[in-house]
C-alpha positions in Angstrom: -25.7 -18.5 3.7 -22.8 -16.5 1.8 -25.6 -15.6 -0.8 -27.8 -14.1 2.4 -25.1 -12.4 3.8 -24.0 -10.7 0.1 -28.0 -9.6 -0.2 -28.1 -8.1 2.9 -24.8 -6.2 2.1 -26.1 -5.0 -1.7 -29.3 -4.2 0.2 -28.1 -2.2 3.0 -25.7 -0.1 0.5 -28.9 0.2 -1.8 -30.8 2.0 0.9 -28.0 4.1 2.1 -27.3 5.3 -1.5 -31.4 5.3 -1.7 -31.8 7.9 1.2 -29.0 10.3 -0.4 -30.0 10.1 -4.0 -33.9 10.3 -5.6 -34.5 6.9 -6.9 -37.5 6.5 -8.7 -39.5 3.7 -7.5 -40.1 2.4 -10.9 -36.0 1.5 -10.6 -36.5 -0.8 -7.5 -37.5 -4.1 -9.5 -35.3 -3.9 -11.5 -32.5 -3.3 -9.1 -34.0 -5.9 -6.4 -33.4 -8.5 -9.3 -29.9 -7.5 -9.7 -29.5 -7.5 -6.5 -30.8 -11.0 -5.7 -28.6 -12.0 -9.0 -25.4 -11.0 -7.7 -26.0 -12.3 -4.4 -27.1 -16.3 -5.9 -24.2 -16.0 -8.3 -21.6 -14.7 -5.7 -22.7 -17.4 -3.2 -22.6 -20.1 -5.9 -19.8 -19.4 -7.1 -17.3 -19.6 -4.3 -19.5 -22.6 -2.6 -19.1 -24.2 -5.9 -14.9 -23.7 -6.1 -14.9 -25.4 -2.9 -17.0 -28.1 -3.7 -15.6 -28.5 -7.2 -18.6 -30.8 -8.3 -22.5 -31.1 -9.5 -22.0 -27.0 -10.1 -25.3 -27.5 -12.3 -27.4 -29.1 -9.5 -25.9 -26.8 -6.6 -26.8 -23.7 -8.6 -30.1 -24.9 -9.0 -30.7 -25.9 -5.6 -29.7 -22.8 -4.3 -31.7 -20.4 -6.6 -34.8 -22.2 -5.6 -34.0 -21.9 -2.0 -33.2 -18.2 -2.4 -36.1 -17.7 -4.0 -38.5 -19.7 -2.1 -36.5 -17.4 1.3 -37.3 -13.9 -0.8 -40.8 -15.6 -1.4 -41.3 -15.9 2.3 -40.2 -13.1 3.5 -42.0 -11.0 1.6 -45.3 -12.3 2.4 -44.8 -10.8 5.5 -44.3 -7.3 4.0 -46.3 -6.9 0.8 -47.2 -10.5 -0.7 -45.5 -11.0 -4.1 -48.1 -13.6 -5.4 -47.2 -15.6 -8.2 -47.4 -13.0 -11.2 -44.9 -12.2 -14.2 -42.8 -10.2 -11.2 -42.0 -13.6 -8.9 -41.8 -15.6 -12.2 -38.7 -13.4 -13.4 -37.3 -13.2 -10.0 -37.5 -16.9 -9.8 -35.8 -17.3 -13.4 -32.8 -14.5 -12.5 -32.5 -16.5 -9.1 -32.5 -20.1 -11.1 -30.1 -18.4 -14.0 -27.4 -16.7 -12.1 -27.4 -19.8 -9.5 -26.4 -22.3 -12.3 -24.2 -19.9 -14.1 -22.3 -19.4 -10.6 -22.3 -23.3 -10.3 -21.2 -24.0 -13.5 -18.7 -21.4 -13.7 -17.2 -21.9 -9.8 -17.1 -25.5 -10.5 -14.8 -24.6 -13.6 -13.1 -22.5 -12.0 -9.1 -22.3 -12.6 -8.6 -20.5 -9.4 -8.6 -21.8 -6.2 -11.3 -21.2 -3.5 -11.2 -18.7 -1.3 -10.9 -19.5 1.9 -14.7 -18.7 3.7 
């Protein structure tokens, strides 16, 4: 859910910053997969420092779930398909989730408290 609601921050600020500055449209993959990065590994992360176990496996879980959400969604909009374009999304989502994981998990710090 915290990864959702971080998207859906990055994404709102992304079109507001999209609407006063020319961004070419050639930019947008690459910043929709940052975008979906930051969200998975923010989300991880802090879910992980409250759990404080199985970092690996909840970074996993939740990069596939992410995914399979973005995956959904936007069939409904313009189908992604499974081409080299879902297949990266899917590896940033499965990468940055297990690096949150791990890293929240080893966390020294605390968790915040959500």
């Amino acid at each position: 859910v915290l990864a959702s609601v971080i998207c859906a921050v990055l994404l709102a600020i992304i079109s507001f910053l999209a609407l006063k500055v020319d961004l070419p449209l050639s930019s947008l993959p690459f910043i929709m997969n940052a975008v979906a990065g930051i969200s998975v590994f923010s989300g991880v992360f802090f879910t992980a420092q409250k759990v404080r176990n199985r970092g690996f496996f909840l970074g996993l879980c939740t990069g596939i779930l992410f995914f399979a959400v973005m995956l959904l969604v936007s069939a409904f909009s313009e189908p992604m398909g499974v081409g080299i374009s879902a297949l990266i999304k899917l590896a940033v989502c499965l990468i940055f989730g297990i690096l949150g994981g791990v890293l929240g998990v080893n966390s020294k710090q605390k968790a915040l408290p959500l």
